[in-house]
N, C-alpha and C positions, 0 to 999 in steps of 0.2 A: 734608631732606624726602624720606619715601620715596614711590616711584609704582608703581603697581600698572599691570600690563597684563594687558587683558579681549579673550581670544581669543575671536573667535563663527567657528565650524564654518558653511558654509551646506550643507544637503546636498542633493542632486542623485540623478537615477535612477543616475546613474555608483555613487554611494556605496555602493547596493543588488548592484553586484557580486558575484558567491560566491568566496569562497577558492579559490585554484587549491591541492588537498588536496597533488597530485602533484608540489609543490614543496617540501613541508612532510617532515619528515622525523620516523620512525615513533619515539616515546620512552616508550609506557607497554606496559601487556601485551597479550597476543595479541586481535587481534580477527577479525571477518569482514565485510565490505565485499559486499553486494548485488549482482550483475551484473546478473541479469534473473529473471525469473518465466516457465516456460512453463505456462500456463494459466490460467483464472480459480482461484483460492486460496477462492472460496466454496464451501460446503457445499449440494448439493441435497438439502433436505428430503426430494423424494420418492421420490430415486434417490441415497441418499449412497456407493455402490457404485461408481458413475458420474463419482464428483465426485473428480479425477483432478490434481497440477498439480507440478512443482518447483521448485526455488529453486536459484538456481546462486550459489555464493558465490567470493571471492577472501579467502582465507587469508593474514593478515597478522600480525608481530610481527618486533623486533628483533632477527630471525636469520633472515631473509627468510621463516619461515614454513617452516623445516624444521623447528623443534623443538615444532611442531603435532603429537600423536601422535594427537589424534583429537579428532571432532565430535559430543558429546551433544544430540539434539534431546526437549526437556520438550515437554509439552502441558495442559492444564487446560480445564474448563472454567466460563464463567461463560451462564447461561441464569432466563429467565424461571421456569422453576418447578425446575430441577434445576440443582445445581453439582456439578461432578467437580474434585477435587485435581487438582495436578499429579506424572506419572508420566511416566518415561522411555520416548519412543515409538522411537527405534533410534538405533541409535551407529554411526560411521563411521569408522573405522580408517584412520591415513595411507596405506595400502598400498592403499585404496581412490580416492586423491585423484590426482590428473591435474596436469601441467604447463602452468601459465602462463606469460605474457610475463614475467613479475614475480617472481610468487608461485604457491603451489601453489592449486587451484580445486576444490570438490566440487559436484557435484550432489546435491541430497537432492527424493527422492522422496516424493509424499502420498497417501495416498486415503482418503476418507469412511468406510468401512468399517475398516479399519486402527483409522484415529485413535479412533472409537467403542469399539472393539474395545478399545483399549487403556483407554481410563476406565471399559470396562464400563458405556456408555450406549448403550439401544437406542434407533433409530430415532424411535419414538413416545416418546422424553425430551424432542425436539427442538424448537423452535418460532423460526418465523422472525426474524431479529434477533440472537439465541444465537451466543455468538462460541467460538469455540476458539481462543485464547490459546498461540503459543509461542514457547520462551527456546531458543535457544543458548547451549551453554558448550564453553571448549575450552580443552583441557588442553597444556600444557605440561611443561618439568622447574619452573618454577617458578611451575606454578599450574594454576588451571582458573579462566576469564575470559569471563565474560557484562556485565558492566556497566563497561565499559573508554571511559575519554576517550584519542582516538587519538590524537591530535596535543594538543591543548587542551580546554576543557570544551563547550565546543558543538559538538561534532562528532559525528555519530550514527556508534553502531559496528554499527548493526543487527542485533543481537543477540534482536531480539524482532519479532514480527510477530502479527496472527489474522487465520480467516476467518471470515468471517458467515453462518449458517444463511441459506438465500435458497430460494425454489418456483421452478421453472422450468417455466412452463408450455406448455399443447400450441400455443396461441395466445396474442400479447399482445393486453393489454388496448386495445381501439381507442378514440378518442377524444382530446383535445387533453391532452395533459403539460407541467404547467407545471415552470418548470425556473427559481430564482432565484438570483441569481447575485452575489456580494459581493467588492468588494475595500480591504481594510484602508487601502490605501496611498494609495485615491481616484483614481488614474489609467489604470484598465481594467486588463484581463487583457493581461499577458504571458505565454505560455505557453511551453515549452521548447523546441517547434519553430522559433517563430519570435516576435521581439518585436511582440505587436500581431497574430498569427497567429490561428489558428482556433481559438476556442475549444474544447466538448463537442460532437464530430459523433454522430451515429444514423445507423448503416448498415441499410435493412431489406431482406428476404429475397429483396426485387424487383430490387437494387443502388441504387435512392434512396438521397441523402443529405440529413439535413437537421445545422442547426448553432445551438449555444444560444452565444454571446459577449457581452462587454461590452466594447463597445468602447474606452470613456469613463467616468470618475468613480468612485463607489463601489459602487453597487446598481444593481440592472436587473432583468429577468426576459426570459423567451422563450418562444415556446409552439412543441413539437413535436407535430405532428400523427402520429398514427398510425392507418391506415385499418385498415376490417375484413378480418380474413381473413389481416392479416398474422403467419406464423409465427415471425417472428426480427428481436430490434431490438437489434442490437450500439451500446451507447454507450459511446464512448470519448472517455477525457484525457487530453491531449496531458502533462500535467505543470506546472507547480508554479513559473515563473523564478525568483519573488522570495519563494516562502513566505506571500503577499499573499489568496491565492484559499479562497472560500468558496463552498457551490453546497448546495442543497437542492433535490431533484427528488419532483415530485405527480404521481401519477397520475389517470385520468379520475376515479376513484370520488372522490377528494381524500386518499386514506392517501399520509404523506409516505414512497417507497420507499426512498431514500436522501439521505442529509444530512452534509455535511462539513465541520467549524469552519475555522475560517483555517489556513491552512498543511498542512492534513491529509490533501487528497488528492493520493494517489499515483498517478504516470503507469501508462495502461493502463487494459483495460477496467474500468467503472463494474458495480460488482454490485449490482443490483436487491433490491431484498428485495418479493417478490410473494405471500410465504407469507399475506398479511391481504387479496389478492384473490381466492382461490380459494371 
């Protein structure tokens, strides 16, 4: 007689752990690895001049990332009433890249005007929401690599990124912003600070803070108050623990300004899209 055994897995928040990357050892082609963002990466409608930010990358591939001979950054555009192809917006040369702990590191620089400049869309192309779209690729002796699994197939090589067309205005809009807040997993927001930590805080012009969280369960909501007269409301996300977190933010008027499916927002400040308040 034969017998059969039925394994049952119970899973646990333990399970939800992220791969420690930095133990795993590098086996397909070259990629680049994200370090940080200085600045917001959105587009000011009314000053894309203005709209300034970089991306500092960590250069990796099975040869520690010396046989990187350089960095092509594409760009495209997708928008509401105009699309721009994608075209080569600057190339960055090994002889331009800096020494890491690890690997070699580049900075790549942006600005609103450049990137326009390069699709040959003016200013008044632009409309709130309108993303510009960009890829990484980087070359090698055996190859040129933008859609690279690092280690294995779920691993992001971050290769591709956009910003969002957004209005930045002289004054925010006063009045209560609702702010809802989801999480797939049904057990509140973890966030990368801290487990059970602070949610979406708002910093305004005055140094008030206020804070959007879910403590508990799947869904919730919050409402952030913003008084008149205030010039500047910094909202920021702490990040992402489990891949679990969803958020949709309303302004007083009720246009939804910005909205992020499960897993898709990324640590740092929150960009507004206020171009449909003006």
């Amino acid at each position: 007689m034969a017998f059969s055994t039925l394994i049952l897995w119970n899973c646990s928040d333990d399970d939800k752990l992220p791969v420690d990357f930095d133990e795993l050892e590098v086996s397909g082609g070259a990629f680049a690895t994200e370090l940080s963002t200085d600045g917001l990466t959105n587009i000011n409608k009314l000053d894309p001049a203005a709209s300034t930010f970089a991306k500092n990358y960590q250069l990796v591939s099975t040869k520690g990332g010396t046989d990187i001979s350089k960095v092509d950054v594409y760009v495209n555009f997708t928008g509401i009433t105009t699309n721009a192809d994608e075209a080569l917006i600057t190339t960055i040369t090994s002889d331009s890249f800096t020494a890491g702990d690890e690997y070699p590191e580049v900075s790549i620089p942006f600005d609103g005007a450049s990137i326009l400049s390069t699709l040959g869309i003016l200013p008044s192309d632009i409309e709130g929401g309108d993303t510009f779209n960009f890829r990484l690729a980087l070359t090698t002796p055996d190859g040129t690599f933008t859609d690279v699994s690092a280690n294995f197939d779920n691993q992001s090589a971050d290769h591709r990124f956009s910003s969002t067309i957004v209005c930045e205005l002289p004054e925010v809009p006063a009045g209560d912003w609702m702010v809802e807040l989801g999480d797939s997993f049904g057990d509140g927001w973890q966030t990368t600070s801290a487990t059970g930590g602070p949610g979406i805080t708002v910093t305004l012009n005055d140094g008030t803070q206020q804070e959007a969280n879910l403590a508990t369960g799947s869904a919730g909501s919050a409402i952030i108050t913003i008084p008149a007269g205030t010039t500047s409301a910094e909202w920021f996300f702490p990040g992402d623990f489990f891949g679990e977190i969803s958020f949709t933010i309303t302004a007083p008027s009720g246009n939804i300004v910005a909205s992020f499916a499960t897993g898709t927002a990324a640590a740092g400040p929150i960009a507004l899209n206020l171009c449909n308040e003006i």
